[in-house]
C-alpha positions in Angstrom: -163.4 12.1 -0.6 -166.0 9.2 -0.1 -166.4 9.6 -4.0 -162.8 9.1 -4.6 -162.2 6.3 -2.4 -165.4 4.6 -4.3 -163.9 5.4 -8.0 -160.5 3.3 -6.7 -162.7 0.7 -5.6 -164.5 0.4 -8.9 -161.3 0.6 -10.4 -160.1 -2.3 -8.8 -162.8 -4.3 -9.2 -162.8 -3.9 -12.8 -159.0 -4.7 -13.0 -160.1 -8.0 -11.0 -162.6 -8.7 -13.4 -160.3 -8.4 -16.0 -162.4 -5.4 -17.7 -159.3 -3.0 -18.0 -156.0 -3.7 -18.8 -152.8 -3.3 -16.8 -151.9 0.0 -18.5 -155.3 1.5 -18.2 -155.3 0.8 -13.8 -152.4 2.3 -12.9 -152.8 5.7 -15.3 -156.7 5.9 -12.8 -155.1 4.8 -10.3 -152.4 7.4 -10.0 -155.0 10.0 -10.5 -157.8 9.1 -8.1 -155.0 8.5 -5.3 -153.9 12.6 -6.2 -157.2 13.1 -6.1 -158.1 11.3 -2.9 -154.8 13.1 -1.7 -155.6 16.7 -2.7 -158.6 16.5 -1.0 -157.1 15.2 2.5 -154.6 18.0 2.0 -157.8 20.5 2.0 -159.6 19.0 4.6 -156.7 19.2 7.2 -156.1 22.6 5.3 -159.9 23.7 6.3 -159.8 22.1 10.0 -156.9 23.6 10.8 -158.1 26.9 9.6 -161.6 26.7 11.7 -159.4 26.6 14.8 -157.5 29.8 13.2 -161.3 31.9 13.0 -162.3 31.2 16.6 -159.3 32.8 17.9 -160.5 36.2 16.9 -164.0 35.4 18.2 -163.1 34.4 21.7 -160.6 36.9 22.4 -163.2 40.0 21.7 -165.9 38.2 23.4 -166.7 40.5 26.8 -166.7 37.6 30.0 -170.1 37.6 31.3 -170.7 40.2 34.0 -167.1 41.9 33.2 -168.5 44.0 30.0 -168.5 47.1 32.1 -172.1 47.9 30.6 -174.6 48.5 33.3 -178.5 48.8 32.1 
């Protein structure tokens, strides 16, 4: 996401600069904001999901002491 944030920066600077024209911003623009977007979208996607796989984990874990195994 860092990378996307960077490539609007850039994009801006060269827009400031006067490098690009008018035309050329906005059509980078608009994609490195979906970009920057799509990948907030999986982050939030993949952090929710991580809380999703512990669940399963936890619930089948014996408590310590209470496993009913005795060595």
């Amino acid at each position: 996401m860092a990378e996307a944030l960077l490539k609007i920066e850039q994009l801006e600077e060269r827009m400031i600069n006067e490098e690009i024209e008018a035309s050329t911003y906005k059509k980078y623009f608009q994609k490195f904001k979906m970009e920057s977007a799509r990948l907030r979208e999986e982050i939030a996607h993949l952090e929710d999901g991580s809380e999703d796989n512990l669940q399963p984990a936890t619930a089948v874990a014996p408590v310590s002491g209470q496993s009913g195994c005795h060595f």
